[in-house]
C-alpha positions as CSV (number, residue, x, y, z in Angstrom):
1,X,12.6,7.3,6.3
2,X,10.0,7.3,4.1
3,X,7.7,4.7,2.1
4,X,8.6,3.6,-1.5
5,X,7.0,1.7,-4.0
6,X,8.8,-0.6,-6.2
7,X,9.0,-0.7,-10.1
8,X,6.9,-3.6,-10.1
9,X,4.2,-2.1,-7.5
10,X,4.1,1.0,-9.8
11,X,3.7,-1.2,-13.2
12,X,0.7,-3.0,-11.7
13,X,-0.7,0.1,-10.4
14,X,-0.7,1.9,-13.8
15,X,-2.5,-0.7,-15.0
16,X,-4.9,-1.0,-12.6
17,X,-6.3,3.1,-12.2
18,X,-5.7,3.3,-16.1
19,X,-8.9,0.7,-16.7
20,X,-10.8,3.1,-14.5
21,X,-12.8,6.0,-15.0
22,X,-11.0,9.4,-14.2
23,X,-7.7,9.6,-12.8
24,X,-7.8,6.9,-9.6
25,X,-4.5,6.8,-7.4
26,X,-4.2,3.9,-4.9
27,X,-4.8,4.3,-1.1
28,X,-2.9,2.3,1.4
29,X,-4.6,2.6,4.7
30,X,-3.9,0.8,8.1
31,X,-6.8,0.0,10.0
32,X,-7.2,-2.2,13.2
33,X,-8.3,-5.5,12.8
34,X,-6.9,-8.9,11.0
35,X,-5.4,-11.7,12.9
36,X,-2.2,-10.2,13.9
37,X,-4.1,-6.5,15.2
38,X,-3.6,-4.3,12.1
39,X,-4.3,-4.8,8.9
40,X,-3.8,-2.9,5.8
41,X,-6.1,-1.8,3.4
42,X,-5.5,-1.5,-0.2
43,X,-8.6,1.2,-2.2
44,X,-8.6,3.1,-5.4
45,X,-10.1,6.7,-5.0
46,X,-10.4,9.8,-6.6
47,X,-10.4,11.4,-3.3
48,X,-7.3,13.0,-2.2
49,X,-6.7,15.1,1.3
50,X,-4.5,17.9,1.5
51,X,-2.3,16.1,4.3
52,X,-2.2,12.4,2.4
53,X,1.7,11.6,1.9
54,X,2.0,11.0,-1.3
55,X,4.2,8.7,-3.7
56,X,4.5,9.4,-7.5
57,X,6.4,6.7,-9.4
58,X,6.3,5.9,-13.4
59,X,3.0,7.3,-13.6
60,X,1.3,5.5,-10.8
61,X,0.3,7.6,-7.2
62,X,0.0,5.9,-4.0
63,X,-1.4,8.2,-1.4
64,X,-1.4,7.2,2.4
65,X,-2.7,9.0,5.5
66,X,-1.0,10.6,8.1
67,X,-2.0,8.2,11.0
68,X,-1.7,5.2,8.9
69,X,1.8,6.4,7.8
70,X,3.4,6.9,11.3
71,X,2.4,2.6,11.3
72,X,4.4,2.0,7.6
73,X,7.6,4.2,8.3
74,X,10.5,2.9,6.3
75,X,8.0,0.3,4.0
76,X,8.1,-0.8,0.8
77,X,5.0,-1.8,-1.1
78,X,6.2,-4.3,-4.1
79,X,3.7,-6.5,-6.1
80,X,4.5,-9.9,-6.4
81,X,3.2,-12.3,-9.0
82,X,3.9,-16.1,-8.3
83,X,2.7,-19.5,-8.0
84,X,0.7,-18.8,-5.0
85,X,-0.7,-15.7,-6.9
86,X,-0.8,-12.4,-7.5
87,X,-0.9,-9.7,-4.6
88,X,0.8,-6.6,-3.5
89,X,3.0,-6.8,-0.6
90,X,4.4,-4.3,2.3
91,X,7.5,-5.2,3.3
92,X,7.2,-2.8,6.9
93,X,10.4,-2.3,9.4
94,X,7.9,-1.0,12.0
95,X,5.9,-4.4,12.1
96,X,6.9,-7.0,14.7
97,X,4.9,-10.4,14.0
98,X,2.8,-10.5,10.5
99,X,0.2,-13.2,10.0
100,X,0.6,-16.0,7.3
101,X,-1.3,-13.9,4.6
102,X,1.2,-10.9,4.7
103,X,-2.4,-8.5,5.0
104,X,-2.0,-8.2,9.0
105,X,0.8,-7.2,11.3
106,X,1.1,-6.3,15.0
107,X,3.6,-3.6,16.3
């Protein structure tokens, strides 16, 4: 299993590095924390590191780390724009409770 990205997470990502300076990719980290014990973390970076997992989709890159990966097996980040607003979301198999703002999870 691995982590994708959706068509609409990739759109949104584009557009987002492309108004920044250089070439930014998106980093989805996992960090401890939030109301439900992790929480994910959401940074554009040049910085890559030569053991980041990374995912390549219609021009957008999302590069994760290793330790935060082994927590988002199987995920799927999408980005969802709707009444409530506009944010991106993991959908993440490996997660057992989230919390009502979809940033935290517990294992």
């Amino acid at each position: 299993m691995t982590v994708t990205v959706t068509e609409q997470a990739a759109t949104r990502i584009s557009e987002i590095a492309g108004s920044e300076p250089g070439s930014p990719v998106l980093r989805v980290s996992v960090e401890g924390g939030g109301c439900s014990g992790f929480q994910y973390k959401f940074d554009l970076t040049n910085a890559r590191a030569a053991d980041d997992f990374v995912i390549e989709r219609a021009g957008a890159v999302v590069v994760i780390d290793p330790v935060s990966l082994q927590y988002m097996e199987g995920a799927e980040i999408d980005f969802v724009d709707d009444l409530i607003g506009a944010a991106f979301k993991i959908k993440n198999p490996v997660a057992t409770a989230s919390c009502g703002c979809g940033t935290s999870f517990s294992v």
